[in-house]
C-alpha positions as CSV (number, residue, x, y, z in Angstrom):
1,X,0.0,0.0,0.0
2,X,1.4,4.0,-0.6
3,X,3.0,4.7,1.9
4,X,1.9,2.9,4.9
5,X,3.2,-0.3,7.2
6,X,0.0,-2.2,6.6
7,X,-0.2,-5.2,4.6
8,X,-2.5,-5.8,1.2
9,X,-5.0,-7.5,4.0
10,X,-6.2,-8.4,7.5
11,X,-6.9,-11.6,8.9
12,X,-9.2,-10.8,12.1
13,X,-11.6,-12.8,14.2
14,X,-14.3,-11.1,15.4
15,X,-15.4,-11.3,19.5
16,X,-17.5,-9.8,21.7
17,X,-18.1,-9.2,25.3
18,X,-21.8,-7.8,26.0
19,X,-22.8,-5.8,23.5
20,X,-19.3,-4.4,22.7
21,X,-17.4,-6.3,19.8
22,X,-13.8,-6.3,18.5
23,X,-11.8,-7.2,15.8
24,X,-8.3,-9.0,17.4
25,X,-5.7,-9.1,14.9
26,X,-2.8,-11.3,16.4
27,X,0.6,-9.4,15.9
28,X,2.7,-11.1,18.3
29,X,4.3,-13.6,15.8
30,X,5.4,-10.5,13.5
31,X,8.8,-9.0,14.3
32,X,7.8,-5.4,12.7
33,X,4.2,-4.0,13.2
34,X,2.7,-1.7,11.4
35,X,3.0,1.9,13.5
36,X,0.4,3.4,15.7
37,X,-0.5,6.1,12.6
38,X,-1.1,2.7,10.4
39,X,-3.1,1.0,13.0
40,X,-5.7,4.3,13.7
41,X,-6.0,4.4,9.4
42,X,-6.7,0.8,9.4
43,X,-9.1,0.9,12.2
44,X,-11.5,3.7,10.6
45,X,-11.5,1.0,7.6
46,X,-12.2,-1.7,8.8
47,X,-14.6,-0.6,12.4
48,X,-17.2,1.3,10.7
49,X,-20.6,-1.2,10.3
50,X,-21.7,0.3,7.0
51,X,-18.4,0.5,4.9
52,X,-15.8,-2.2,6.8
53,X,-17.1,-4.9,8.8
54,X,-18.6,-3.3,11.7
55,X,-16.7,-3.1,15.2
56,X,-16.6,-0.7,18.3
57,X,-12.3,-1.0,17.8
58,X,-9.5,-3.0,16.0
59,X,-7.7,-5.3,19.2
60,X,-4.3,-5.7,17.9
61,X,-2.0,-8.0,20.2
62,X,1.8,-7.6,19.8
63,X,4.8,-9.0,22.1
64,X,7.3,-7.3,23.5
65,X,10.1,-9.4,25.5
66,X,7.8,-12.1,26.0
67,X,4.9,-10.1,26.9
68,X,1.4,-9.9,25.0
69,X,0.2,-6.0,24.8
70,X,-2.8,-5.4,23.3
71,X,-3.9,-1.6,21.8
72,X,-7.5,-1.1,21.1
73,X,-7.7,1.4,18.2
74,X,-11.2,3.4,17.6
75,X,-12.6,5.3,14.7
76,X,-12.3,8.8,15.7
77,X,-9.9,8.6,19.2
78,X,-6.7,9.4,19.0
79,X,-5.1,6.7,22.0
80,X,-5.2,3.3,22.0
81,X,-6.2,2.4,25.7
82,X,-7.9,-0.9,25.5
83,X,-11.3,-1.1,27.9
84,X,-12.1,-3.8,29.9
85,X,-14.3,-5.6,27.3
86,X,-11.7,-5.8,24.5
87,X,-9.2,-7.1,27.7
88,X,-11.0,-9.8,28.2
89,X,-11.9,-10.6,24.9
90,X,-7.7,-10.6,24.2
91,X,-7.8,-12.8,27.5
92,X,-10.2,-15.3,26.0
93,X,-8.2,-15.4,22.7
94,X,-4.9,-16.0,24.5
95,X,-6.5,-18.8,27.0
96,X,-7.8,-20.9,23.9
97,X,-4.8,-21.2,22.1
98,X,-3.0,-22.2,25.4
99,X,-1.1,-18.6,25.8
100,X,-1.3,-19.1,29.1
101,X,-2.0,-20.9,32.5
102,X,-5.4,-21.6,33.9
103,X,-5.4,-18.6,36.6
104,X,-4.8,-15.7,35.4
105,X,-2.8,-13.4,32.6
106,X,-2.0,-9.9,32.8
107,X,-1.5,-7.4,31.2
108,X,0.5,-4.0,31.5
109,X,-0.8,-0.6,29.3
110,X,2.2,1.9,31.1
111,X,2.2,2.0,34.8
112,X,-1.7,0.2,34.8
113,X,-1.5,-3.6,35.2
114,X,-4.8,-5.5,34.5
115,X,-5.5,-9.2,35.8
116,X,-8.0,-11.2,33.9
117,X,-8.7,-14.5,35.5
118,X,-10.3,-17.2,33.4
119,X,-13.6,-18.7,34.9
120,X,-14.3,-21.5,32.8
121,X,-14.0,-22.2,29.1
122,X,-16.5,-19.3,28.4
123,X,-16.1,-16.6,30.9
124,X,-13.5,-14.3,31.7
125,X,-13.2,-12.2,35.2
126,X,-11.4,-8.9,36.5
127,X,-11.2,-7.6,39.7
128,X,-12.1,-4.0,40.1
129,X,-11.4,-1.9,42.9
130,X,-14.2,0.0,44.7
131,X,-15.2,3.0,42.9
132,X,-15.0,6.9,45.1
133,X,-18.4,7.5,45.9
134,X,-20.6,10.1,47.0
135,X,-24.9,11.4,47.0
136,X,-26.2,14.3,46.4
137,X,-29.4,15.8,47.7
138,X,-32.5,14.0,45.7
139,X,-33.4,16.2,42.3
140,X,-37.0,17.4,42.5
141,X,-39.3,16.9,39.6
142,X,-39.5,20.9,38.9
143,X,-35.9,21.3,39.2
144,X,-36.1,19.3,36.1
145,X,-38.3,21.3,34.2
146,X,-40.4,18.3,32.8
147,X,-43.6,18.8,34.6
148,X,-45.3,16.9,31.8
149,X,-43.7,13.5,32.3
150,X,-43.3,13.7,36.2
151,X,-46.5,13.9,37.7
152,X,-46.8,13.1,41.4
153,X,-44.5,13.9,44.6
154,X,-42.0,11.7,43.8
155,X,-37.9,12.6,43.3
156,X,-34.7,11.0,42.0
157,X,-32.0,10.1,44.0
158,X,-28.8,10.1,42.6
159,X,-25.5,8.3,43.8
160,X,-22.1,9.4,42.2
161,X,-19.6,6.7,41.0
162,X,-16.1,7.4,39.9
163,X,-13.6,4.5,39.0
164,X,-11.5,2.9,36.2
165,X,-11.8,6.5,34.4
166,X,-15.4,5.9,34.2
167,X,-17.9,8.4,36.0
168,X,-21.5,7.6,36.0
169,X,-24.5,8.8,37.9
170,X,-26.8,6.4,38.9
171,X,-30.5,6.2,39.8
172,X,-32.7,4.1,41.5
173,X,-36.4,4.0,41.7
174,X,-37.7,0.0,42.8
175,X,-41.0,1.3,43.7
176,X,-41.7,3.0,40.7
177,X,-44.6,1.8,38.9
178,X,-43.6,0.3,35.3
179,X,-46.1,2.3,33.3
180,X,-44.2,5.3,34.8
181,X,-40.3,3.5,33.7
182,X,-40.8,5.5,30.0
183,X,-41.0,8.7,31.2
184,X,-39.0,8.7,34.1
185,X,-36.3,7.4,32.1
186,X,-36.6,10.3,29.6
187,X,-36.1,13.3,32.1
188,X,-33.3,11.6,33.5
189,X,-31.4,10.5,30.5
190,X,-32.1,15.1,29.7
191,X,-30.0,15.5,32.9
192,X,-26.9,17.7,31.8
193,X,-24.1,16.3,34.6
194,X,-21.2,17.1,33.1
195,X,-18.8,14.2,32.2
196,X,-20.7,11.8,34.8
197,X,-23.0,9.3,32.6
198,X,-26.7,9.2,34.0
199,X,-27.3,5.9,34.1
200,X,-31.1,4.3,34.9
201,X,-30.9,1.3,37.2
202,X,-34.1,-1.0,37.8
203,X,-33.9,-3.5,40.6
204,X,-35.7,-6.7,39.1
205,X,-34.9,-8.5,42.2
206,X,-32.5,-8.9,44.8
207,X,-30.3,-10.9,42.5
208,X,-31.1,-8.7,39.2
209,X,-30.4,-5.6,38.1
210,X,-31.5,-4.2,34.9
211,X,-29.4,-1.2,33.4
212,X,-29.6,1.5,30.6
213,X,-27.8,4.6,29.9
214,X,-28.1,7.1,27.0
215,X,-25.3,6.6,24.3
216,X,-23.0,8.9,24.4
217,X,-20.4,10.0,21.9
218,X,-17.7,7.6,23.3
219,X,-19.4,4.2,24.2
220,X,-18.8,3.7,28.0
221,X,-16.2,0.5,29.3
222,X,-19.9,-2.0,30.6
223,X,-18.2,-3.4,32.4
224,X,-16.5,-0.8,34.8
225,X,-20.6,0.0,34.2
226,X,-21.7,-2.6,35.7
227,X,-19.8,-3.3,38.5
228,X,-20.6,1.1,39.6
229,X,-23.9,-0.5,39.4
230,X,-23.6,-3.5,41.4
231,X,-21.7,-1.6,43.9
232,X,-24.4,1.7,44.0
233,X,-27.0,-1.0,44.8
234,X,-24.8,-2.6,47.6
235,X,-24.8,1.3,49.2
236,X,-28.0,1.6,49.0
237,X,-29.3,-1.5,50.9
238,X,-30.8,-3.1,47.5
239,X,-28.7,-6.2,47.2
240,X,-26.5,-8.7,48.9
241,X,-22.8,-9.6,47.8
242,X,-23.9,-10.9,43.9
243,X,-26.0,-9.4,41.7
244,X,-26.4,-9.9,37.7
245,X,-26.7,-6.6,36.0
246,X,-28.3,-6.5,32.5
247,X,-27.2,-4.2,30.2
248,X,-28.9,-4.6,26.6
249,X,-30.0,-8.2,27.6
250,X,-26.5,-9.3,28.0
251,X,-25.3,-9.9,31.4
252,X,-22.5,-9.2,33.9
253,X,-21.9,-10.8,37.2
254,X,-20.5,-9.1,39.7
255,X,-19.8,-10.5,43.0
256,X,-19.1,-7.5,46.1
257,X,-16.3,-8.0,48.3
258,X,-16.6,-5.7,51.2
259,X,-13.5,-7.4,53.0
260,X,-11.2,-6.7,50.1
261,X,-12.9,-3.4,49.1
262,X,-13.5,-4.5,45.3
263,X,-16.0,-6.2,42.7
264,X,-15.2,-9.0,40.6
265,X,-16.7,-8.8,37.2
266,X,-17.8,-12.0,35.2
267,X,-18.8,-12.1,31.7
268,X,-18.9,-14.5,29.0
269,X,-17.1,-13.8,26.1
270,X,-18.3,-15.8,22.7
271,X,-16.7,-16.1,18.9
272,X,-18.5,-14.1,16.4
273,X,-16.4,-15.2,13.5
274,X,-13.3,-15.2,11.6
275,X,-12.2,-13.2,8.2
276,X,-9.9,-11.0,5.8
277,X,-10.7,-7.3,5.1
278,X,-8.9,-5.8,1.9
279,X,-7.4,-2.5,2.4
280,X,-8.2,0.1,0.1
281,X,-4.9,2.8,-1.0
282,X,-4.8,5.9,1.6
283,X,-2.2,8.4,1.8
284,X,-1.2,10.1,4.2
């Protein structure tokens, strides 16, 4: 290709974990990669779902002094920080061609050091750390300024969750009445809070949570999602130490460990399928 590191084409296999999906393309036999500029071009060919073959990021694994790094690179974003979702993805790659041992694998992205541990052939897990927290005073319907979908006495609650560089704002309403969920939904998904995602939480059941947040222009890391989730129910009195937390009907398990001060994250992470996207010519 004119002037660029890539080659002619890409052999990829496709993965998800949730609703996210990746394309890995395994670099860690090669003893020149293509550069990170290469990489960001090849990913806004092959990542978008209407003209490539449809991805939230390209996963590209490489080795460096025996070590398996793994870059996620997004249409449109100029780092290549991979999330949680594409780690374990990589994770689940590595374990099924024997990469490594049945416990767990990490990996290092600068002074940040991930742990995936395998669960069983299908699920991968990571540990998180408990998030900062803090409330703030309940947000009354006509400080909203949607009168029209709030009727009644009722208010929001809101509990602020920072962690893993994901902030999210999270409600809870168990009592309300589900011809009410619409509505209540749309005034707080209109919330304006700043780089904190509002994020709707409906407790099914002790064991069940079922989440939904508004898109936003960078897709959150789900599962950092759901474990602020799991662990804003666990403050509010809502659940016990394991919970499952739905998001889009695909679903996380997250166990609370109050001794250790940190959620572990379980998700199962399945094949999509494998294939070769041709480059077209660029130049830079």
């Amino acid at each position: 290709m004119s002037d660029s590191g890539l080659p002619s084409s890409l052999d990829f296999i496709k993965l998800a974990c949730g609703q996210l999906d990746f394309l890995l393309w395994d670099q860690t036999e090669q003893r020149v990669v293509p550069t990170a500029e290469d990489l960001h071009e090849a990913a806004r060919q092959v990542c978008p779902r209407r003209t490539g073959v449809g991805a939230c990021g390209l996963l590209v694994l490489t080795s460096h002094e025996g070590d398996v790094r793994a870059s996620l690179y997004r249409p449109g974003r100029p780092d290549s920080v991979p999330n949680y979702p594409s780690l374990l993805c990589a994770a689940k790659y590595l374990r099924d061609g024997a990469r490594y041992g049945p416990t767990a694998f990490t990996f290092t992205w600068d002074s940040q050091v991930y742990r995936i541990h395998p669960i069983d052939s299908l699920s991968m897990a990571v540990d998180l750390n408990f998030a900062t927290s803090r409330k703030r005073p309940a947000l009354q319907n006509e400080e909203l300024g949607h009168r029209t979908f709030l009727e009644g006495a009722w208010a929001l609650q809101g509990t602020f969750l920072e962690g893993e560089r994901q902030k999210a704002l999270i409600f809870f309403q168990p009592e309300l009445e589900l011809d009410r969920i619409g509505p209540w939904k749309r005034a707080v998904f209109r919330l304006r809070q700043g780089p904190y995602l509002p994020t709707v939480v409906q407790l099914a059941s002790p064991r069940l949570l079922h989440l939904e947040y508004r898109p936003a222009a960078q897709e959150p890391d789900t599962v950092v999602l759901a474990s602020l989730a799991a662990q804003a129910a666990y403050l509010n009195g809502l659940i016990d130490e394991d919970v499952v937390v739905r998001i889009q009907d695909h679903p996380y398990f997250v166990h609370v460990d109050l001794s250790r001060q940190r959620n572990r994250v379980m998700v199962p992470i399945r094949y999509v399928f494998r294939g070769n996207f041709s480059f077209t010519e660029f130049l830079f």
